[in-house]
N, C-alpha and C positions, 0 to 999 in steps of 0.2 A: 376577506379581501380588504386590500388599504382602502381608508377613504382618499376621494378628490384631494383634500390638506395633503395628506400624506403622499399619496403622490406626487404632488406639484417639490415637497420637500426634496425625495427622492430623486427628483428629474434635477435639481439644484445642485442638490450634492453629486450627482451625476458630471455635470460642469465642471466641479471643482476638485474633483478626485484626479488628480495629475499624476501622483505615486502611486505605480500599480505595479506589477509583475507579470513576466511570461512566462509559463508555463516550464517546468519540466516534461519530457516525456512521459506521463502513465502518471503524473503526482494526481493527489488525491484534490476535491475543493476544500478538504479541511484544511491541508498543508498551503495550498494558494492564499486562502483565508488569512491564516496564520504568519504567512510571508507580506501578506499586504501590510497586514497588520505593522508588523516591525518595520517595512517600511516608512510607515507612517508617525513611527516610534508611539505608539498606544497598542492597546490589547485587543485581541480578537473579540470579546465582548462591546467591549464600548466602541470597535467600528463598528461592528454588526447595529449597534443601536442607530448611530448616528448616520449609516445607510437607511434605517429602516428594514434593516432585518431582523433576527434572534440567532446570535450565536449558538445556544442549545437546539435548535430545530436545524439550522443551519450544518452542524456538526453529525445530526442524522441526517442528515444530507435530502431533508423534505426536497422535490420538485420546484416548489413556490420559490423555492431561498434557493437554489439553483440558477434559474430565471433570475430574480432577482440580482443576483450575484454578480452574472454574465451582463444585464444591464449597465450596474452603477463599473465594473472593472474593467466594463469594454473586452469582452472573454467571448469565446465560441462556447454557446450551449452543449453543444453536440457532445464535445470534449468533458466537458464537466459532467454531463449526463456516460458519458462511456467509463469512465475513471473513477465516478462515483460508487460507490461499495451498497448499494441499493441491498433494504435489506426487504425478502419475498418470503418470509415467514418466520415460524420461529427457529432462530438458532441457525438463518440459512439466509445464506445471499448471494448476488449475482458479484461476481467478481469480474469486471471487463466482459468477456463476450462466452466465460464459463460461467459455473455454480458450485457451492460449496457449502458444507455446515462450517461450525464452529471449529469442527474436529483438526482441519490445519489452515483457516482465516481464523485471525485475528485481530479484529477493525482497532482494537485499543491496544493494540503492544506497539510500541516504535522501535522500530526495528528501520535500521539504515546501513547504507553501504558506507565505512567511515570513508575510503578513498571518494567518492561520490562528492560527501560530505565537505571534505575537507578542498576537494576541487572549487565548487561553490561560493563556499565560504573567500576562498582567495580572489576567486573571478568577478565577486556581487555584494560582499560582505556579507554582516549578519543574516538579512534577510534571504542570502540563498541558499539556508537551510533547507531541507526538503523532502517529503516521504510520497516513495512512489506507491501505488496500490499493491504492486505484486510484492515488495517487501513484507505485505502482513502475511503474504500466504507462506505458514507455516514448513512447509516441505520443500521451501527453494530456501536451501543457505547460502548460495554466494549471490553476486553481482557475475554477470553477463557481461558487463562492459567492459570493470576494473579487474574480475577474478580475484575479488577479497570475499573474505567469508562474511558475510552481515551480521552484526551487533546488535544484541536488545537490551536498549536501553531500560532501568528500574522506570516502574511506573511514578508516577507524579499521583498526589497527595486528593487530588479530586480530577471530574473527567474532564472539565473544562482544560484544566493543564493538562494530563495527558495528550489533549488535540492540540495543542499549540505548539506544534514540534518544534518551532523556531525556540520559543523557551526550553522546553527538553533539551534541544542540543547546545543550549549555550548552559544550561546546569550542568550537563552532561560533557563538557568542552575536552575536560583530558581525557576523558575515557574515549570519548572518537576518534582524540588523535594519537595518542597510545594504540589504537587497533588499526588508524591509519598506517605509521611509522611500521608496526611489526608485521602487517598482513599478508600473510603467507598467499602463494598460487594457489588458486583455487577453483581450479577450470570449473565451467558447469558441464553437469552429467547429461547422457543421454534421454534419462528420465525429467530433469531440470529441465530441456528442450524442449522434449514434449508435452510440459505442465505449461511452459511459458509460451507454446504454439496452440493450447486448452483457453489460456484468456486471452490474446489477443486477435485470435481468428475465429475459435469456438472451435466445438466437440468435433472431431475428424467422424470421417467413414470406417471406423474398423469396431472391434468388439468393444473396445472400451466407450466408447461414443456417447453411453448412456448414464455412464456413470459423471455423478460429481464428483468433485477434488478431493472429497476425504473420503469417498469411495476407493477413488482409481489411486488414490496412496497406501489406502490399509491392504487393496487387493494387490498389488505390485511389491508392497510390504512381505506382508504375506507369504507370499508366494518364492519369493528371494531369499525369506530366513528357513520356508522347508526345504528349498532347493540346497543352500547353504549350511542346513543341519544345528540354524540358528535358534533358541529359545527364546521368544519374544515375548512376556509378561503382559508388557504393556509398553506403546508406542512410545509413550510419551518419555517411556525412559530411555530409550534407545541411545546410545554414543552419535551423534550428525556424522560422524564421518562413517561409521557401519552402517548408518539409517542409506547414506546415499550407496552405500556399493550394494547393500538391500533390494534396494528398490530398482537399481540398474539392472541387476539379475533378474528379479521378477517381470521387469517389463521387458526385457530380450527373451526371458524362456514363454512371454505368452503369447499367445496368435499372432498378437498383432507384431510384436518383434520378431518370429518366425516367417513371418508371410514380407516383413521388411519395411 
């Protein structure tokens, strides 16, 4: 717990923090973080210090440094607590109002809608870079809003860069807008629906309900490459554009797409 000092600091700089950010819908507190930061033109480290927080605990998204967070930026806890990628054992975390392994979350890949991106950028400058939470989950390739297919960016050289997606995207600057410029339609599937209706409301009433996200992917996988007479080695090599007409087929032939 801080001492009284560090408090009294904290409550200071609280005053004096004027450059803040609002929120995207569903973005992460690392990406907020990150965007404050650049607004600030300094690095998400040395705010996190000069708040009184740690960036590196900060970044696994500890509760304290949440709280904290939501104090000195003037932020809704609730928000940061719902968005936050909370991790509930090994190799497995709550993703919004589902759950998930590793197997398609990936809290360290930066993966971004470029149209998103590049909307942003135009409307707020550098600092409206931004990574929403459902972007790490593996098994949704487009955007919802724009219908571009999402972009993963190379990873950054340690993990601190990795999380500062406002850096990512400004190293990263022609490649997003190179995928901006060409990005093809890219409606979402009926399966994308219903993974994006898995985190934001939680597990429904039907057979799948019980499963997590890389459950209800490999089972809906699965299930759509034997229907389809498909060979699937291994998921991870899968074509995205097969992966999704896959997984559309498996979840219309099983109960729960049967029953509607």
């Amino acid at each position: 717990m801080a001492t009284g000092a560090k408090m009294r600091d904290v409550e200071m700089y609280e005053r004096q923090l004027g450059l803040t950010v609002t929120p995207f819908a569903g973005e992460t507190p690392a990406s907020i973080v990150s965007r404050i930061a650049a607004r600030n033109a300094i690095s998400p480290r040395n705010l996190c210090s000069d708040l009184g927080l740690r960036w590196p605990f900060l970044r696994s998204v500890y509760p304290d440094q949440l709280s904290g967070l939501a104090d000195v930026a003037g932020l809704d806890r609730a928000n940061l607590t719902r968005w936050n990628p909370e991790k509930i054992g090994i190799g497995r975390y709550r993703v919004g109002q589902a759950r998930s392994s590793t197997g398609v979350f990936r809290r360290t890949a930066t993966r971004v809608c470029p149209a998103c991106i590049e909307e942003a950028l135009e409307g707020e400058g550098r600092h409206g870079a931004h990574q929403l939470l459902e972007w790490s989950v593996m098994c949704l390739h487009g955007c919802e809003h724009h219908k571009a297919p999402l972009v993963e960016l190379p990873r950054a050289a340690t993990s601190h860069e990795t999380y500062d997606v406002v850096a990512q995207i400004s190293r990263y600057s022609d490649v997003v807008k190179k995928a901006a410029d060409a990005s093809p339609i890219y409606a979402p599937t009926v399966f994308e629906a219903y993974v994006r209706r898995r985190i934001n409301h939680g597990p429904q009433a039907d057979w799948l309900g019980e499963l997590e996200l890389s459950q209800l992917h490999g089972a809906c996988l699965s299930l759509g490459g034997a229907i389809c007479g498909s060979s699937l080695p291994s998921p991870a090599n899968v074509d995205p554009d097969l992966e999704r007409e896959l997984c559309v087929e498996g979840l219309r032939f099983s109960p729960m797409g049967r029953t509607g």
